[in-house]
N, C-alpha and C positions, 0 to 999 in steps of 0.2 A: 424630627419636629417635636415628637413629645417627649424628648424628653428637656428641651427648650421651655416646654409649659410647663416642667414639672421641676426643673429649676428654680421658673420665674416663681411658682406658688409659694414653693420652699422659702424664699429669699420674704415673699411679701407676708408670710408666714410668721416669718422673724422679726418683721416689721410691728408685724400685730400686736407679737410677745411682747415687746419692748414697750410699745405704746402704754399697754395694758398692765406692767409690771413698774410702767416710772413714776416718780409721784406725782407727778402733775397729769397723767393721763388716767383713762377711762377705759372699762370693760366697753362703753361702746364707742368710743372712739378708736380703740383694736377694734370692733368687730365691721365699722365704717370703713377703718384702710385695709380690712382684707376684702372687704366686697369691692368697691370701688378703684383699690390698686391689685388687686389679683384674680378674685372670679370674674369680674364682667367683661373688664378688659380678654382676658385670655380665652371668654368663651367667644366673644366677639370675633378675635382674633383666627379659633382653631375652625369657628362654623366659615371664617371667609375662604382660609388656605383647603380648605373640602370639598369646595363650592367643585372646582374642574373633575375631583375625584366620583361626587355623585352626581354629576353630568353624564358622564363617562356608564356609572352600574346603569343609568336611566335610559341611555340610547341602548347600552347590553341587554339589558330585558325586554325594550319595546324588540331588536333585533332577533332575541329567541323566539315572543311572540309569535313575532312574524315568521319566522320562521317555519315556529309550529301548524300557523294556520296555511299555510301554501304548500306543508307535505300535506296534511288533511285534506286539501284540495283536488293534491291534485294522485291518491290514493281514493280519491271518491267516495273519502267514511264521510262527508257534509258537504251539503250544496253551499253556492256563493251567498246566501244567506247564514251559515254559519247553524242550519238544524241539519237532522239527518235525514237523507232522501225519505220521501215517505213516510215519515212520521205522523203527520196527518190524518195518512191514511189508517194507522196501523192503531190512533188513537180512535179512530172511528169516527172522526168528525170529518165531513166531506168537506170540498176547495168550498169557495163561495165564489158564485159565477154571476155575470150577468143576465137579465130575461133577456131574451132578442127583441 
């Protein structure tokens, strides 16, 4: 795929040159058909064909997440709220209870 984009750049590259090199053209009329017929286009284009690819690393990392939190679990280095057993305690601050 990239080297698809790196073609197309190429070619609108050349496009540029010429523009900017004919006599009837302009430094910003090259600089208009290379944004407009090669960067936007082609960023537009490579963020769409990505889109499945980082879907895909985004369910992998929620997946090790999780993963990670449910050996922790269930090796009982942190309770179901995700601190370490006793910590609480071991900071010196007591639970806070209700009076009867």
């Amino acid at each position: 795929m990239y080297l698809v984009v790196i073609g197309w750049l190429y070619v609108v590259l050349m496009m540029a040159v010429a523009e900017a090199s004919n006599t009837t053209g302009t430094v910003l009329g090259a600089i208009v058909t290379f944004f407009l017929y090669g960067l936007m286009p082609v960023a537009l284009v490579v963020y769409l064909m990505r889109t499945p690819q980082r879907r895909k690393e985004i369910k992998a990392r929620a997946a090790a997440e999780h993963a990670v939190r449910r050996q922790a679990l269930a090796s009982g280095e942190v309770d179901a709220g995700g601190h370490a057993p006793g910590a609480a305690e071991a900071d010196g601050i007591a639970p806070v209870r209700k009076e009867p």
